[in-house]
PLY file of the C-alpha trace (Angstrom):
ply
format ascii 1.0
element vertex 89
property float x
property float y
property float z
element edge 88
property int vertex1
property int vertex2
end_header
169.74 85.15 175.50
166.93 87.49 174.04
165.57 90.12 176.38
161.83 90.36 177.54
161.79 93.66 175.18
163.33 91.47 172.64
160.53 89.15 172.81
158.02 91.17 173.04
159.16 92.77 169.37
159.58 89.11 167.90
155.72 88.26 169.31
154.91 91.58 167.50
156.36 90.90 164.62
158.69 93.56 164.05
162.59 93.59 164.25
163.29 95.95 167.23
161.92 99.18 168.93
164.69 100.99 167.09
163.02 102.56 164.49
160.07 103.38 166.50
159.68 107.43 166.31
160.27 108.66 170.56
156.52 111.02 169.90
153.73 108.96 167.86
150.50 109.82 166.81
147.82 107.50 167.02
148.30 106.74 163.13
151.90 106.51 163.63
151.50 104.14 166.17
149.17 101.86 164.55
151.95 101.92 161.38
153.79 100.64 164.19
151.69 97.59 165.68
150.46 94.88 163.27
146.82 94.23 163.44
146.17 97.60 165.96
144.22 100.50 163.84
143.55 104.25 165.07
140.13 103.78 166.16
141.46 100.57 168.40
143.91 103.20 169.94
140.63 105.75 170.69
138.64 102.79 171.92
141.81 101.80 174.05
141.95 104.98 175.47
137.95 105.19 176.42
138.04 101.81 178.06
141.32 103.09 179.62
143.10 99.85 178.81
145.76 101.41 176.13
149.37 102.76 176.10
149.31 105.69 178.30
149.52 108.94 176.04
149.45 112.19 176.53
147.09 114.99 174.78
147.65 118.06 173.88
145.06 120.75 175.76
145.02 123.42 172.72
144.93 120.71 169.46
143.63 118.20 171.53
145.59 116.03 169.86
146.87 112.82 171.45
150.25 111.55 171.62
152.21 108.64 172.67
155.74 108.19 173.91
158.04 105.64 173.00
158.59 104.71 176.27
155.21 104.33 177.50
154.15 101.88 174.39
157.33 99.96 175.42
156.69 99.63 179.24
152.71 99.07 177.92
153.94 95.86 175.85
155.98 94.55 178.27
153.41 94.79 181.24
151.26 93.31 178.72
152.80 90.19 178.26
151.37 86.44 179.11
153.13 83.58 179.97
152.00 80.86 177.17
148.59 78.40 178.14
148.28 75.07 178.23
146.79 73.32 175.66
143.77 71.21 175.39
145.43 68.39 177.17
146.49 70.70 180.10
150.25 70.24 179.00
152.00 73.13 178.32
153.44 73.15 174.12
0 1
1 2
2 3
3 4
4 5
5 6
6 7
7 8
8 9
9 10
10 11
11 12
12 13
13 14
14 15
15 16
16 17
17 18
18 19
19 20
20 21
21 22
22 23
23 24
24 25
25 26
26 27
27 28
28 29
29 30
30 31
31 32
32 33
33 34
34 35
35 36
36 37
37 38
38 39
39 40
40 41
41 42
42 43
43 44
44 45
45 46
46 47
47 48
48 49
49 50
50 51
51 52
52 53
53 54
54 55
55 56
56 57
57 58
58 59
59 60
60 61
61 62
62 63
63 64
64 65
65 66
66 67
67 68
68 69
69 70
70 71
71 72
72 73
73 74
74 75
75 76
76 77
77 78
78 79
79 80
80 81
81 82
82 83
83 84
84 85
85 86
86 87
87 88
């Protein structure tokens, strides 16, 4: 039976988490997320709807952890809609 993480990395489109780097930056993570560029990540983070990350006060450079995107995508997930007909596919 496929685990909710599993899923969510399926619905994604990529294999597994495993090759995800534990410290991304934004461009890393985007490499990481089909269809999600850098400057969705900034706007994420203005509208406070994003991964959480972390910045760095001297670079101010921001960072995410692995962990956070994961626990992100999972809270993230919907259960599927009906369609048109109000049945359920």
């Amino acid at each position: 039976m496929p685990t909710p993480l599993s899923t969510v990395a399926v619905a994604l489109g990529v294999d597994d988490f495993a090759s995800m780097p534990p410290i991304m930056t934004p461009e890393m993570l985007s490499d990481q997320l089909p269809d999600v560029e850098p400057r969705t990540l900034q706007d994420w983070r203005y509208r406070k709807i994003g991964p959480t990350y972390t910045r760095d006060e001297q670079t101010r450079r921001v960072y995410y952890l692995k962990s956070d995107v994961i626990a992100w995508l999972t809270k993230s997930r919907r259960p599927h809609s009906t369609n048109f007909e109000g049945n359920t596919p």
